[in-house]
C-alpha positions as CSV (number, residue, x, y, z in Angstrom):
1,X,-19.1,-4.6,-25.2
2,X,-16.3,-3.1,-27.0
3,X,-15.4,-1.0,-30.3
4,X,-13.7,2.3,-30.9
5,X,-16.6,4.0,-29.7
6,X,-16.3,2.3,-25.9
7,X,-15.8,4.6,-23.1
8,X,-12.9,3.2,-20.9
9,X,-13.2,2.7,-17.2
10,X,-9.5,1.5,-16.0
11,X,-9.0,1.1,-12.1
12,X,-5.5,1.6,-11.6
13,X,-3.6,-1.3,-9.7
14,X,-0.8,-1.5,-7.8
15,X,3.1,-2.6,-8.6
16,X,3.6,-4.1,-5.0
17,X,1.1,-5.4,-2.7
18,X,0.0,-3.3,0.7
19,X,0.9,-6.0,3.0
20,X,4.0,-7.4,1.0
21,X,4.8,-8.9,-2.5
22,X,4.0,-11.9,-1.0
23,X,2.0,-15.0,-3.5
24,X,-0.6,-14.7,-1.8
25,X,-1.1,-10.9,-1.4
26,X,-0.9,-11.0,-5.3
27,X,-4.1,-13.3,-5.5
28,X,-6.6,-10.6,-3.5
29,X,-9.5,-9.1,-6.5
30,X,-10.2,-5.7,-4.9
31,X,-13.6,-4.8,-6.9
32,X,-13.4,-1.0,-7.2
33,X,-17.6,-0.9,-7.2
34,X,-17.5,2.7,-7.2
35,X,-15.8,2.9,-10.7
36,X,-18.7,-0.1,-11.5
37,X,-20.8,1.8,-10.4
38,X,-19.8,5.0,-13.0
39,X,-19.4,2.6,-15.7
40,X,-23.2,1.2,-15.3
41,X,-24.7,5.1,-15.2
42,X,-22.6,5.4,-18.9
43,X,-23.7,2.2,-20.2
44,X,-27.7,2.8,-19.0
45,X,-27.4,6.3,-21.2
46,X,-26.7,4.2,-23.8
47,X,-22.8,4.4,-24.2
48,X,-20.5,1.4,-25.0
49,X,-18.7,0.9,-22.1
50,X,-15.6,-1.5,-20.9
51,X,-14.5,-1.8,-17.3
52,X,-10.6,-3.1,-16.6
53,X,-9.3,-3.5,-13.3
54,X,-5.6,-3.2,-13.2
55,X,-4.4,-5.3,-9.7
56,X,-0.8,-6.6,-10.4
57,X,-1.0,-6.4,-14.1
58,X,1.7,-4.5,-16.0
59,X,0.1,-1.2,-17.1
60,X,1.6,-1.6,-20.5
61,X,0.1,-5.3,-20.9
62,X,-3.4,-3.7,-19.8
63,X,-3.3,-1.0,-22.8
64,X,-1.8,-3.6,-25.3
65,X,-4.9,-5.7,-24.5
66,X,-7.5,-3.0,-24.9
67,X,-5.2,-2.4,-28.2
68,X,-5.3,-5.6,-29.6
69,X,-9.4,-5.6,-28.8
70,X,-9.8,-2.7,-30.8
71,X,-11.2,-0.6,-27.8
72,X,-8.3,1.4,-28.4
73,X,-7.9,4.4,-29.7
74,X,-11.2,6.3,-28.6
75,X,-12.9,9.3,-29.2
76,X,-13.9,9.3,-25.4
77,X,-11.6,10.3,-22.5
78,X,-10.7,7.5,-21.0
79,X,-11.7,7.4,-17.3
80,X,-8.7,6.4,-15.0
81,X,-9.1,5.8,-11.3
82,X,-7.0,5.7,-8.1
83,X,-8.8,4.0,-5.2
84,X,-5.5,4.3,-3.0
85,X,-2.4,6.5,-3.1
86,X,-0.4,2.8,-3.9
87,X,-1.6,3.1,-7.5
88,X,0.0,6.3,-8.2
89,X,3.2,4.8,-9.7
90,X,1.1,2.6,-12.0
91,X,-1.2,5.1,-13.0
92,X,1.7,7.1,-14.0
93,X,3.2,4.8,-15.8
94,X,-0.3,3.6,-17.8
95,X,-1.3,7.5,-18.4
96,X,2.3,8.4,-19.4
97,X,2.2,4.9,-21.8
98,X,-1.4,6.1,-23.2
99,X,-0.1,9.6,-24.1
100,X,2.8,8.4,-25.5
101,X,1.2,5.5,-28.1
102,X,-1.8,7.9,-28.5
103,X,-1.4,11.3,-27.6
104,X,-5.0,12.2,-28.9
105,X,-7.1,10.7,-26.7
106,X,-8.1,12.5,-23.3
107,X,-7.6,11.0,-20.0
108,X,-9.5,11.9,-16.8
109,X,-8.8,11.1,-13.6
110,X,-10.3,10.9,-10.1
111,X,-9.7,9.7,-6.9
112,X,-10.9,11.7,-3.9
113,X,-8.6,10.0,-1.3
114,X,-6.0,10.6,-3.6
115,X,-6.2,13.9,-5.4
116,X,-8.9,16.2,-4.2
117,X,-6.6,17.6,-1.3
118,X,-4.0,19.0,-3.7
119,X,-4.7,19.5,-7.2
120,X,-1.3,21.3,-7.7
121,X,0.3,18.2,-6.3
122,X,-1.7,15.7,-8.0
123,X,-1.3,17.4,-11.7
124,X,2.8,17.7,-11.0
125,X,2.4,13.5,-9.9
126,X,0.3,12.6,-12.9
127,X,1.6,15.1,-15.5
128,X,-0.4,13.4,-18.5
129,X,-3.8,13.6,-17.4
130,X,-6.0,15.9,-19.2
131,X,-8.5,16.6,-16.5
132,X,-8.7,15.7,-12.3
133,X,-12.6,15.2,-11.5
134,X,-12.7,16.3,-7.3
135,X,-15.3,14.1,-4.8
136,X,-17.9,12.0,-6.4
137,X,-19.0,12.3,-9.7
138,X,-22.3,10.1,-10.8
139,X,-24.2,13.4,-11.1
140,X,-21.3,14.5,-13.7
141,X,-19.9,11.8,-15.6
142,X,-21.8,12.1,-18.3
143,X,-21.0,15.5,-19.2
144,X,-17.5,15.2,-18.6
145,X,-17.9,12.3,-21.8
146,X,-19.0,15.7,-23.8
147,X,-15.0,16.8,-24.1
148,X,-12.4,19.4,-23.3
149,X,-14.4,22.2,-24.7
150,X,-17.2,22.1,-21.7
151,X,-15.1,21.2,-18.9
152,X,-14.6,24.3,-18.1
153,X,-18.4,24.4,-17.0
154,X,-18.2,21.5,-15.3
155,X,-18.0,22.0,-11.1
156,X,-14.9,20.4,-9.0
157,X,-12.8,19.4,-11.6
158,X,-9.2,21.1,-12.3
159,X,-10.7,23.2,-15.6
160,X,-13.1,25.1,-13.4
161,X,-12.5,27.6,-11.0
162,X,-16.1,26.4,-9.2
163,X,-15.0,24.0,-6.6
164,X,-18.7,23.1,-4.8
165,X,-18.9,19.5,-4.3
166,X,-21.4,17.6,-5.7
167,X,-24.7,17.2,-4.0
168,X,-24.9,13.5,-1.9
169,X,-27.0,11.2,-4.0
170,X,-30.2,9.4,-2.7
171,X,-28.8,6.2,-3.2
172,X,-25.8,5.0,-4.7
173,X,-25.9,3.7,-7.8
174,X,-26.8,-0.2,-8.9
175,X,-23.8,-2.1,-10.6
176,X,-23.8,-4.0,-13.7
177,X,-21.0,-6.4,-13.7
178,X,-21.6,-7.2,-17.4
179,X,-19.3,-4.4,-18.1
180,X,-16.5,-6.6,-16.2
181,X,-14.8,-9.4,-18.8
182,X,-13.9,-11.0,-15.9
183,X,-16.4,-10.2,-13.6
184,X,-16.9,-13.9,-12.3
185,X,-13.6,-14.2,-10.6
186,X,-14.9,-11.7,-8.2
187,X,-16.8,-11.7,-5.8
188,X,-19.7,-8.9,-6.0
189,X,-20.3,-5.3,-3.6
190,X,-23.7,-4.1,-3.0
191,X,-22.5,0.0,-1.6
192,X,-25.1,0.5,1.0
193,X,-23.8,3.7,1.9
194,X,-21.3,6.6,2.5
195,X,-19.4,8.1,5.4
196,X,-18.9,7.7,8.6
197,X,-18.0,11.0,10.6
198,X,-16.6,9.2,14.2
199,X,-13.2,11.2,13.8
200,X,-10.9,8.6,14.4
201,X,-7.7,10.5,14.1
202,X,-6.2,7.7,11.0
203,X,-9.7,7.4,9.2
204,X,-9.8,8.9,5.7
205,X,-13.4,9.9,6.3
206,X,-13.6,10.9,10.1
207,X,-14.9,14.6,9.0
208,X,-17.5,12.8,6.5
209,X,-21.3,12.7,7.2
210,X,-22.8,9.1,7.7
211,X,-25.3,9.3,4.7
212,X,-28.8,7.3,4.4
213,X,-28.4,3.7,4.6
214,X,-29.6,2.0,1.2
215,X,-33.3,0.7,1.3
216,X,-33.9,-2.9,2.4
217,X,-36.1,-3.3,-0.6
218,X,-33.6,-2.1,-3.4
219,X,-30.7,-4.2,-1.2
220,X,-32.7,-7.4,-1.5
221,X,-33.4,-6.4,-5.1
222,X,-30.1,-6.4,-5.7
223,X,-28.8,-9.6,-4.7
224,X,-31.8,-11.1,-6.8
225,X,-29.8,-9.7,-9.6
226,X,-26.8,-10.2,-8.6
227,X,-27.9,-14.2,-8.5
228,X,-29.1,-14.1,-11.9
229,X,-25.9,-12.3,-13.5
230,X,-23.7,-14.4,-12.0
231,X,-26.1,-17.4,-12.6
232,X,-25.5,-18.7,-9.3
233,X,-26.6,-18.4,-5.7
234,X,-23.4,-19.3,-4.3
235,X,-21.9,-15.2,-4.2
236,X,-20.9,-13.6,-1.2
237,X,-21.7,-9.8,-2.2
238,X,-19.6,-7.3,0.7
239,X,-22.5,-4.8,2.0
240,X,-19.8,-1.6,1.0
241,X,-20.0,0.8,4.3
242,X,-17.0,1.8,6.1
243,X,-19.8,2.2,8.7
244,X,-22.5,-0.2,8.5
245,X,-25.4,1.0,10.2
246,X,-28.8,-0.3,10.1
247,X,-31.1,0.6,12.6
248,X,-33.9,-1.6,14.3
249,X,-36.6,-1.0,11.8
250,X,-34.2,-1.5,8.7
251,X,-33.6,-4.9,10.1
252,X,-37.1,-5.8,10.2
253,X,-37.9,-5.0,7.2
254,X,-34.5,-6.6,5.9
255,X,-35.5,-9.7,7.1
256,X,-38.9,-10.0,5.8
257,X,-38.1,-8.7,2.6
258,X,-35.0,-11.5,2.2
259,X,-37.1,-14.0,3.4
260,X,-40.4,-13.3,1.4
261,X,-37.8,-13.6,-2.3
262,X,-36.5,-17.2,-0.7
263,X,-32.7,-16.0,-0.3
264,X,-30.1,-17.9,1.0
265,X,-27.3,-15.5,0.1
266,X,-24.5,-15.1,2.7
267,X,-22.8,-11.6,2.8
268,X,-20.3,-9.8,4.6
269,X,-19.7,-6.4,6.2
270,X,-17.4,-3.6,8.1
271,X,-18.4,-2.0,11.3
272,X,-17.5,-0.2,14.6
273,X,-17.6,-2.3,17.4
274,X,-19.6,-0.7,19.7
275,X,-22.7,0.9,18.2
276,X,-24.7,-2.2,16.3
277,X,-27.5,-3.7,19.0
278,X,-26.9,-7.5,19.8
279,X,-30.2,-8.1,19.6
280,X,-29.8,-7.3,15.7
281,X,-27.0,-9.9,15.4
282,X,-29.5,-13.1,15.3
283,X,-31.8,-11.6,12.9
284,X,-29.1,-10.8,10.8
285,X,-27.5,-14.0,10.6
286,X,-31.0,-15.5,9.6
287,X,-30.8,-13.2,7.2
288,X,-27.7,-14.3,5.3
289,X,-24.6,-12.5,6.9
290,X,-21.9,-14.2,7.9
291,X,-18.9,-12.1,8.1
292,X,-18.3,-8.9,10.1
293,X,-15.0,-7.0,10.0
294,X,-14.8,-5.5,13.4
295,X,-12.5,-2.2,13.4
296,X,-11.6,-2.9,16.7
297,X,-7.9,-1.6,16.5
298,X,-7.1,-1.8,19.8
299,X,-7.3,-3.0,23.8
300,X,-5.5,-0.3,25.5
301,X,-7.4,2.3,27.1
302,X,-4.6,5.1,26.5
303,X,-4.4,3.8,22.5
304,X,-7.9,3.9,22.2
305,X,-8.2,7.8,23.1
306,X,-4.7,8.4,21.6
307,X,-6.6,7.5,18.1
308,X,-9.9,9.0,19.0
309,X,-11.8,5.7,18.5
310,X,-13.6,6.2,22.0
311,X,-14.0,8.8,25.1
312,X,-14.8,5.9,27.0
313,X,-12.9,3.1,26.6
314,X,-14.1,1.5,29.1
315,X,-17.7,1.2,27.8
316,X,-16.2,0.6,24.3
317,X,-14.7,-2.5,25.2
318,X,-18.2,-4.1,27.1
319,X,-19.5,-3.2,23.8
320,X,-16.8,-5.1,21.6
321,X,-17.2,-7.7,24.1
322,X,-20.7,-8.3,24.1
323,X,-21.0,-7.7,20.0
324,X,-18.1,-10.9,19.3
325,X,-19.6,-13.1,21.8
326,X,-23.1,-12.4,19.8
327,X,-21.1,-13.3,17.0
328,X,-20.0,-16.5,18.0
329,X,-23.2,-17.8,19.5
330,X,-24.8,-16.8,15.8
331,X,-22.4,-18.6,13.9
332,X,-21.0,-15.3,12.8
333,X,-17.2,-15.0,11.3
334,X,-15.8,-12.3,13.4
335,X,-12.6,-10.9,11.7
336,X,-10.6,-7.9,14.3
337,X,-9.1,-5.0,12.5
338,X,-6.5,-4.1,15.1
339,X,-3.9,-1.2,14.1
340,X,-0.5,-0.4,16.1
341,X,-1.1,3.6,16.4
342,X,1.9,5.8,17.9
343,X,3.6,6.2,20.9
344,X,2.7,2.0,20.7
345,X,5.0,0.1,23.8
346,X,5.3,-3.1,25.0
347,X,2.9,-2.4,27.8
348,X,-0.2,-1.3,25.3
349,X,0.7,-4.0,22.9
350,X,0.3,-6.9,25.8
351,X,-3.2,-5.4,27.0
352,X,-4.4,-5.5,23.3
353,X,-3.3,-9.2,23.0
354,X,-4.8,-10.1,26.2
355,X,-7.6,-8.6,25.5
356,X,-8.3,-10.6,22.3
357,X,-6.8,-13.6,24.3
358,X,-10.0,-13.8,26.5
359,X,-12.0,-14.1,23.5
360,X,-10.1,-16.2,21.5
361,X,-13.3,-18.4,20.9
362,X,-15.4,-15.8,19.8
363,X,-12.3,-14.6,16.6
364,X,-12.0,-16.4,13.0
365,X,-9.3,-13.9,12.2
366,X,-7.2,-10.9,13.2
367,X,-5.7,-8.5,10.5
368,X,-2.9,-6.2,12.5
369,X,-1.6,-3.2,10.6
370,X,0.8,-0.5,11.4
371,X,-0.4,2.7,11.2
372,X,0.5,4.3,7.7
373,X,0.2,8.2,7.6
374,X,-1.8,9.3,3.8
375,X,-1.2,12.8,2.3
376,X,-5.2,12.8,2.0
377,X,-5.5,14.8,5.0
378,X,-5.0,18.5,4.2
379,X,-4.2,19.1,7.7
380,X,-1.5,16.3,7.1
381,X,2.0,17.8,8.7
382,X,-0.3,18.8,11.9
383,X,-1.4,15.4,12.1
384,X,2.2,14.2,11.9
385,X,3.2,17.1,14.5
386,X,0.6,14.8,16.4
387,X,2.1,11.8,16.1
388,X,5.5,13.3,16.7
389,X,4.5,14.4,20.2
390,X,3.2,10.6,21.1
391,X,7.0,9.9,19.8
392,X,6.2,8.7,16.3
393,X,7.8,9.3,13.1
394,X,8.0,9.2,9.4
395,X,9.5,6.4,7.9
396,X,10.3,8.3,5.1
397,X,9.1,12.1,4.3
398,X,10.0,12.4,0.8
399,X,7.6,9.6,0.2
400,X,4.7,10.9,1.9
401,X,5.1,14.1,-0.8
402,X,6.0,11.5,-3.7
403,X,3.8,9.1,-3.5
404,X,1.1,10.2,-1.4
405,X,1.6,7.8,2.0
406,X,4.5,7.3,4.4
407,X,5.0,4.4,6.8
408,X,5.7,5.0,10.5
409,X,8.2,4.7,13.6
410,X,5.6,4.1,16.1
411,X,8.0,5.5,18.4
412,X,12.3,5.1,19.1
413,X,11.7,0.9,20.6
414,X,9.5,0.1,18.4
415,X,10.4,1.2,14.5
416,X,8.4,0.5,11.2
417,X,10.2,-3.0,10.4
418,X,9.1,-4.1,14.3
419,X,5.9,-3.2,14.0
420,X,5.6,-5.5,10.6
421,X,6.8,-8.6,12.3
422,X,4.7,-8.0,15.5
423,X,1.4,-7.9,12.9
424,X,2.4,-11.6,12.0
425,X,3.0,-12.4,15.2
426,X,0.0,-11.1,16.7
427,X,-2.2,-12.3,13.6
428,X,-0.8,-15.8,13.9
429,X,-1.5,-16.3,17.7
430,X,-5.3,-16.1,16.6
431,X,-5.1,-17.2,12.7
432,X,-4.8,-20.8,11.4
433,X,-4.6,-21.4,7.6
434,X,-7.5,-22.4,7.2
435,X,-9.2,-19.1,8.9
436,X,-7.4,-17.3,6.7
437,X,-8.1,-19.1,3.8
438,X,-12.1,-19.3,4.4
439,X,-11.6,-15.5,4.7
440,X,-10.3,-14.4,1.9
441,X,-11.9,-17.1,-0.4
442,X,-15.2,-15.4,0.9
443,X,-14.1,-12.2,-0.5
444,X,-11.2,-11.7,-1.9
445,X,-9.2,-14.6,-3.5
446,X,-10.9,-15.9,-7.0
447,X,-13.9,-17.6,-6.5
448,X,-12.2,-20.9,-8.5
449,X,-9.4,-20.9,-5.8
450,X,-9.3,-24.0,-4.2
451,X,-7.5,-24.7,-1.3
452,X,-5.0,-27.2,-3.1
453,X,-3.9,-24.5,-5.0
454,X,-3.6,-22.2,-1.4
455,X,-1.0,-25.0,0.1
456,X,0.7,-25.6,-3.2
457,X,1.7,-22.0,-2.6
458,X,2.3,-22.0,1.2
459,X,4.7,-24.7,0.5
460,X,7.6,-22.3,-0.5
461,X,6.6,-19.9,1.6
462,X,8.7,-18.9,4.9
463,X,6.6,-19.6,7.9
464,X,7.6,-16.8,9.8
465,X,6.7,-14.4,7.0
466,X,2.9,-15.5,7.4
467,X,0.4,-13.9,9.1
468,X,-1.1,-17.5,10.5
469,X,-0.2,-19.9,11.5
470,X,-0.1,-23.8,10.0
471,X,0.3,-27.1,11.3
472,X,3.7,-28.7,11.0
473,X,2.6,-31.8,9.5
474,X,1.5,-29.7,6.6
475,X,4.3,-28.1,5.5
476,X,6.7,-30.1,3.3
């Protein structure tokens, strides 16, 4: 779908990769389904609509294509979003490009991890967008398609003085990945909720409700769809929750409902560690999943309180126990989120690694990050006063007001560019190649990429710079 008339969805990417400008960094297809899912309510109200995703791309190669396709100019705004504070610079630089080529056409932007905390900030960062849109916005997008002259009506948005957020919806919205050119290369999301509200101290949405899990009925109706659009069985959809959460009866009904349409779709999934039943994890692996990213984030008792991940971490870490051991008896990828929080030693650092060590057996993979402090907190400089007191410190200030995200000294032994190469390390004491490849190839990496083409990279690629590990005799 294209033309002049099109309504332009553009997810803004990144210029340099979270974990590194590394190869294979470059090769992860982050689906922003929530911009999908935007898109689709546009195109149902009858609307031509195009979806772009802009990962690594060069924002000005992105608006010479929609150029050259005619999509461009538009009487529409053109709807710009920032999933992360790392697309800042290359939204800047596409919005400031747009303006520049076509200074008549509108651009709105939103990004609620991004912007809503400071509009001031976010209007002096992105100085050629028309209009910031604040929270979610499926019960407004399509009057904000009606132009500059009603925005003012519109709530949460930077043209009204009527900040009330919009109301949570039912159930998030279904996703057509027609609207995608290149929507085969990735691999599909199914959102099956919002929220989370555990107030982990680094989480994003710690002060934000857990809302009503998506119906087993419209779920499995979705992967049916899903399996004709993409014409093929073999998808991996991600179940999109930072907290997945079904209960006993949801799992029931899951099952029979997958079972009675003759599915034999595997998925994926993110969780806490310590609240899913293990009871639930057999049924559940009948039922098609098969990976579960387990926000562990650490094994030391003090860390674990320090972050606010548990009161007990005791209990906690039974429960992580006896949830990865489920996982490995029901053939169940279990991939550890483990971050390095502040006021990190040597001490805290060796309990986490031997607490993963007595369950090596029961881990495909462990992704180790350093904690990175995000201006999306409005509380922010008390949350780094926090961090100070456990001895921790910016990386770099001016940053963290430029573009949105500083990294951090966890504390004066153990600074920012330590803490990188003790991710690696830790990662690759649990990680092969091939774990890491069957990983990211279920979700991430295109689904034509072969594992030829993965080693043909890893060849010129410094071993110590990877986060696994790989066997000698396959390096050149």
């Amino acid at each position: 779908m294209g033309g002049p008339d099109s309504v332009i969805f553009v997810s803004a990417g990144i210029t340099e990769p979270k974990k590194g400008n590394s190869p294979l960094n470059r090769l992860n297809l982050y689906l922003n389904y929530g911009l999908l899912g935007l898109a689709t309510l546009v195109e149902s109200n009858g609307y031509k609509v195009k979806l772009v995703h802009g990962g690594f791309s060069d924002p000005a190669d992105i608006l010479c294509e929609l150029e050259q396709s005619g999509i461009i100019p538009t009487r529409h705004p053109v709807m710009l979003s920032l999933p992360s504070s790392y697309c800042l610079e290359w939204a800047h630089i596409f919005s400031r490009t747009l303006k520049e080529r076509f200074p008549e056409v509108s651009i709105i932007a939103g990004g609620r991890w991004v912007i809503d905390p400071d509009p001031a900030w976010a209007k002096k960062r992105l100085p050629d967008v028309d209009l910031f849109v604040y929270g979610t916005a499926e019960r407004r997008i399509l009057s904000l398609l009606g132009g500059p002259q009603r925005w003012s009506a519109i709530s949460s948005c930077s043209a009204s003085l009527d900040r009330s957020p919009e109301a949570a919806l039912v159930q998030p919205p279904n996703l057509n990945f027609f609207l995608m050119d290149d929507y085969r290369d990735y691999h599909p999301s199914l959102e099956m909720s919002r929220g989370c509200g555990f107030s982990c101290s680094f989480c994003l949405e710690r002060s934000v409700k857990l809302q009503t899990i998506r119906s087993p009925a419209s779920t499995v109706h979705e992967l049916c769809r899903y399996i004709q659009q993409y014409d093929s069985e073999f998808i991996h959809p991600y179940f999109e929750a930072s907290y997945f959460r079904p209960s006993r009866a949801w799992v029931r009904e899951f099952e029979e409902e997958y079972r009675s349409n003759g599915l034999e779709v595997t998925w994926r999934c993110e969780t806490r560690v310590d609240s899913w039943r293990v009871s639930d994890i057999s049924d559940l692996a009948a039922c098609g999943l098969k990976v579960i990213d387990l926000g562990l984030e650490s094994g030391s008792p003090r860390q674990l309180v320090a972050m606010g991940k548990t009161k007990n971490p005791t209990r906690y870490l039974e429960k992580a126990n006896e949830l990865l051991h489920a996982c490995r008896d029901n053939g169940i990828w279990a991939k550890v989120n483990v971050l390095l929080y502040a006021g990190e030693t040597e001490d805290t650092i060796a309990e986490t690694v031997q607490w993963l060590d007595g369950r090596r057996d029961c881990i495909k993979g462990v992704s180790v990050t350093p904690l990175i402090v995000y201006r999306s907190s409005g509380d922010v400089y008390s949350y780094v006063s926090e961090l100070s007191r456990a001895g921790a410190t910016l990386v770099d200030s001016e940053r963290l007001e430029q573009d949105g995200y500083s990294f951090v000294h966890l504390n004066s032994s153990i600074p920012h560019e330590q803490a990188i190469e003790l991710t690696r390390r830790i990662s690759r004491r649990y990680m092969s190649d091939q774990d890491y490849f069957s990983l990211k190839k279920f979700s991430y990496y295109p689904r034509t990429f072969s594992w030829e083409s993965f080693n043909e990279i890893l060849d010129s690629q410094p071993l110590d710079e990877l986060p696994f590990s790989r066997p000698t005799s396959a390096c050149k």
